[in-house]
LUMLUM-175146 format. One record per atom (N, C-alpha, C): residue number from 1; atom name; x, y, z. Coordinates in pm, whole numbers, always signed. Layout:
N
ZALUM; NUM; CA; X; Y; Z
...
! end
This chain:
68
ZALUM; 1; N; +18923; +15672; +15722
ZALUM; 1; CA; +18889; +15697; +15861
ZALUM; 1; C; +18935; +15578; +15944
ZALUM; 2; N; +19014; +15595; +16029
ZALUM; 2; CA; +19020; +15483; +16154
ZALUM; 2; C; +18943; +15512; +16279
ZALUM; 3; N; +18904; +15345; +16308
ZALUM; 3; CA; +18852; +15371; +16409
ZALUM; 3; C; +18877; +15398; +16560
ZALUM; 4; N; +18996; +15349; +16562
ZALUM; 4; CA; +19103; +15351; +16634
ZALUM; 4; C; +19142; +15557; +16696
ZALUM; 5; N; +19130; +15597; +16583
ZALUM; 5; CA; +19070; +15756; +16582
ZALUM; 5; C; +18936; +15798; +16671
ZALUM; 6; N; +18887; +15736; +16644
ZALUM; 6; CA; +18762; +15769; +16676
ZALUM; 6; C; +18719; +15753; +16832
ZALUM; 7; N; +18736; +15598; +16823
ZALUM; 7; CA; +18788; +15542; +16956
ZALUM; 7; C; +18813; +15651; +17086
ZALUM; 8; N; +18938; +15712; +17050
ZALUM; 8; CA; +19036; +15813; +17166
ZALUM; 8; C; +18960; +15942; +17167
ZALUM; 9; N; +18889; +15989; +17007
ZALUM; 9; CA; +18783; +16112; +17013
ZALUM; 9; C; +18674; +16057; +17122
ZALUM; 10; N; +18573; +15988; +17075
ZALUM; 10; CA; +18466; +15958; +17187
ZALUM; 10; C; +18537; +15939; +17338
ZALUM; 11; N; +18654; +15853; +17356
ZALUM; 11; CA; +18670; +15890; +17513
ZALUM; 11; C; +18661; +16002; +17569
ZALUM; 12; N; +18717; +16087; +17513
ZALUM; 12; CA; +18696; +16269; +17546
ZALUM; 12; C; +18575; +16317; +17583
ZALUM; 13; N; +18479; +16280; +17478
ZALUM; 13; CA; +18348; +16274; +17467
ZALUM; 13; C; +18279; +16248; +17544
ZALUM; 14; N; +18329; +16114; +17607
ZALUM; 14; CA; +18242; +16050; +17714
ZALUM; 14; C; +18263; +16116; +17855
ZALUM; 15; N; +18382; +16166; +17863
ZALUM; 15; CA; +18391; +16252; +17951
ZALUM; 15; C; +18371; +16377; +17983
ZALUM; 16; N; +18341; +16445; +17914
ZALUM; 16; CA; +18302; +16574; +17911
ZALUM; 16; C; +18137; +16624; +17969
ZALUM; 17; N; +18146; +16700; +18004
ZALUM; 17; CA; +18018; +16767; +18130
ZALUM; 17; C; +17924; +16854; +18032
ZALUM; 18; N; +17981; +16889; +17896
ZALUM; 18; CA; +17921; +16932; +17758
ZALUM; 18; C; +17996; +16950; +17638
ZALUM; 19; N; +17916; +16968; +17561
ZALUM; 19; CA; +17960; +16966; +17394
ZALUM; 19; C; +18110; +17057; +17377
ZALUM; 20; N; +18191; +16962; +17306
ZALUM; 20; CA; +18334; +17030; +17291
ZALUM; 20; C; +18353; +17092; +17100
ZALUM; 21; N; +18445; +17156; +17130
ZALUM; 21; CA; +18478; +17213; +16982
ZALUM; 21; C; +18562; +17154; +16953
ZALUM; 22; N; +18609; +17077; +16836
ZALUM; 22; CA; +18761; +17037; +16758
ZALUM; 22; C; +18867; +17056; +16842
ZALUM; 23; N; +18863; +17153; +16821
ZALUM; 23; CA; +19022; +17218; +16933
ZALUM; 23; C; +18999; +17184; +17019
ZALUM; 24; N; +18918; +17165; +17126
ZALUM; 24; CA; +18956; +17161; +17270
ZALUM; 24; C; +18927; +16994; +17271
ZALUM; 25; N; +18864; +16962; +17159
ZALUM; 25; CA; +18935; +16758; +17194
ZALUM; 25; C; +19051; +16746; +17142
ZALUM; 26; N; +19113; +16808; +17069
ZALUM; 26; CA; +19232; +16807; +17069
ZALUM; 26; C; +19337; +16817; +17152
ZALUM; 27; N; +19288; +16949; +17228
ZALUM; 27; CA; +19395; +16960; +17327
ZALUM; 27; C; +19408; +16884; +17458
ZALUM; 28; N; +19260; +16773; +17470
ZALUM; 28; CA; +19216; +16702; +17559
ZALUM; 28; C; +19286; +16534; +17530
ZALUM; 29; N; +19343; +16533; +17386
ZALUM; 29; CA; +19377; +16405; +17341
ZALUM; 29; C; +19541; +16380; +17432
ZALUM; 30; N; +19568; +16295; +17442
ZALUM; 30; CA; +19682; +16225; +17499
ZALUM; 30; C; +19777; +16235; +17351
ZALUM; 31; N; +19945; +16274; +17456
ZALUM; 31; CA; +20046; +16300; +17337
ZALUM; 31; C; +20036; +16192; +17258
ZALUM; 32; N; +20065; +16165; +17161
ZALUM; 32; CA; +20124; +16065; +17043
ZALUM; 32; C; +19982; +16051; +16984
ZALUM; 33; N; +19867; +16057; +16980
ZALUM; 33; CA; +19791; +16073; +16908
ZALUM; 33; C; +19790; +16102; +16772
ZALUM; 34; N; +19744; +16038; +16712
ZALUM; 34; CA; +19826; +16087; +16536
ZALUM; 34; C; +19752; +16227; +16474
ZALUM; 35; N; +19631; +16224; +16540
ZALUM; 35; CA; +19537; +16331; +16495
ZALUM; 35; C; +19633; +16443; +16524
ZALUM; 36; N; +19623; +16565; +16492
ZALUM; 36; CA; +19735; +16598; +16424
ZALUM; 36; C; +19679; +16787; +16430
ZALUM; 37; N; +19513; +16803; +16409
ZALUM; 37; CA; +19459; +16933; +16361
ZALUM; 37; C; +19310; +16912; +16389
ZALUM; 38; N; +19296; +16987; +16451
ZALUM; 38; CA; +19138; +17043; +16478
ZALUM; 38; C; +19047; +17009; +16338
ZALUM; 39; N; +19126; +17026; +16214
ZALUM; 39; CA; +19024; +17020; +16105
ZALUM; 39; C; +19010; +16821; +16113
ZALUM; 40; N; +19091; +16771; +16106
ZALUM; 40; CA; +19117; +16606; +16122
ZALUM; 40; C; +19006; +16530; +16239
ZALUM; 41; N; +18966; +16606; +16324
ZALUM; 41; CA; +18919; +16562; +16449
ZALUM; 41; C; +18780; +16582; +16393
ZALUM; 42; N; +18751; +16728; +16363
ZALUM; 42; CA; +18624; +16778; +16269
ZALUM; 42; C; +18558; +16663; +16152
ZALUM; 43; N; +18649; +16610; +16094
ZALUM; 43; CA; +18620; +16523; +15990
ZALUM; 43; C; +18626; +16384; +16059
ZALUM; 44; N; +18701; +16334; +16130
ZALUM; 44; CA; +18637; +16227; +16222
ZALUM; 44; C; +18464; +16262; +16227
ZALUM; 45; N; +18444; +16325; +16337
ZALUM; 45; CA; +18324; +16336; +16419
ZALUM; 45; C; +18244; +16387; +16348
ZALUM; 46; N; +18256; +16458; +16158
ZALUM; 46; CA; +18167; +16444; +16032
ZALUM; 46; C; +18122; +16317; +16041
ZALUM; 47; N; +18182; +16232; +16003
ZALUM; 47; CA; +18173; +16088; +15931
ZALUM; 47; C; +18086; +16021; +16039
ZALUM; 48; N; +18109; +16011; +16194
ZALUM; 48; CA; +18018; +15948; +16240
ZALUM; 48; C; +17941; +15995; +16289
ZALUM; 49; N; +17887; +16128; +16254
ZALUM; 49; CA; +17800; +16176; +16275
ZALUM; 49; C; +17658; +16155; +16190
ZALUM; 50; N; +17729; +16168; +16058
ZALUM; 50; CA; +17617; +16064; +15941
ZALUM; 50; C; +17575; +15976; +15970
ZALUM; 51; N; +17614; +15871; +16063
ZALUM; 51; CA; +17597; +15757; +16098
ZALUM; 51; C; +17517; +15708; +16262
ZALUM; 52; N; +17509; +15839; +16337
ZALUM; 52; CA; +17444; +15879; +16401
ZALUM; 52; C; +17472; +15823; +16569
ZALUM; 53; N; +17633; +15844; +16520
ZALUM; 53; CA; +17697; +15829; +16664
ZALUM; 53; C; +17738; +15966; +16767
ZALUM; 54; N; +17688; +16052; +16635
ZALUM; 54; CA; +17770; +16175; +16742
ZALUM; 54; C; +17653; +16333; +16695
ZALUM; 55; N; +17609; +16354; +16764
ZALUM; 55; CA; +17540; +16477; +16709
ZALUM; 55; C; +17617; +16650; +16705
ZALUM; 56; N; +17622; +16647; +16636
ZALUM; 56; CA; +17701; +16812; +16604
ZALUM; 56; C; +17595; +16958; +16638
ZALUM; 57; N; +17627; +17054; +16694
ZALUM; 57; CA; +17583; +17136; +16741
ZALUM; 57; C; +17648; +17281; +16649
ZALUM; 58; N; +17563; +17301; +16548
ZALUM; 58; CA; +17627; +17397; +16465
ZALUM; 58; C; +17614; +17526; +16480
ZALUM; 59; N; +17704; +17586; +16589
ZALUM; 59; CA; +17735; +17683; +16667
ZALUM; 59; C; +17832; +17768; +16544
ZALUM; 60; N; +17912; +17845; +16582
ZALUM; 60; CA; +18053; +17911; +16557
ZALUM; 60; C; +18181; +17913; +16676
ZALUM; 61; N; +18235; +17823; +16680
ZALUM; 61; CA; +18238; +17719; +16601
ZALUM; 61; C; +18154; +17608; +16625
ZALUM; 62; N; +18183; +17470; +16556
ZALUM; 62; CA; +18086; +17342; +16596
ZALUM; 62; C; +18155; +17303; +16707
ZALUM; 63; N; +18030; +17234; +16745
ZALUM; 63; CA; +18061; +17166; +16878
ZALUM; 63; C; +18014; +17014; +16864
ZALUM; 64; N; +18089; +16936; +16955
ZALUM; 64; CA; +18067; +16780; +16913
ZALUM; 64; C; +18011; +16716; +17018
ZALUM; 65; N; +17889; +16619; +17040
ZALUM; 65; CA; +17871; +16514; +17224
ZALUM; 65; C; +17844; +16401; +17110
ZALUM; 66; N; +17844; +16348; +17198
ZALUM; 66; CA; +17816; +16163; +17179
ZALUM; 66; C; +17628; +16172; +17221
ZALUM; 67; N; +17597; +16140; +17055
ZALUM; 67; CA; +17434; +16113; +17073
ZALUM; 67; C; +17394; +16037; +17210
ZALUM; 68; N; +17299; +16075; +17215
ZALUM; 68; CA; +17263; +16004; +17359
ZALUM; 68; C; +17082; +15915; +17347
! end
């Protein structure tokens, strides 16, 4: 995991007016981004979600915000 990843995910995050799905932080990420796939972004915002930076909203699909 980089954090550097993560980093450019939560900016999205921080901007957003509500909880986003994989895909649409994806499509919200700036070109050259290495992230690459909705599933990649998903497994980011897994990992720090364990950790209790990001709370997941287990919809169909999931949805991701920045714990608050």
């Amino acid at each position: 995991m980089n954090a550097r990843e993560y980093e450019r995910i939560r900016g999205v995050l921080a901007k957003a007016d509500e909880p986003l799905t994989a895909r649409e932080i994806l499509a919200l990420l700036e070109d050259g981004e290495k992230l690459d796939s909705p599933h990649r972004v998903a497994t980011v915002l897994g990992r720090w979600a364990d950790r209790g930076e990001v709370d997941v909203i287990a919809d169909r699909p999931y949805r991701y915000q920045l714990n608050t």
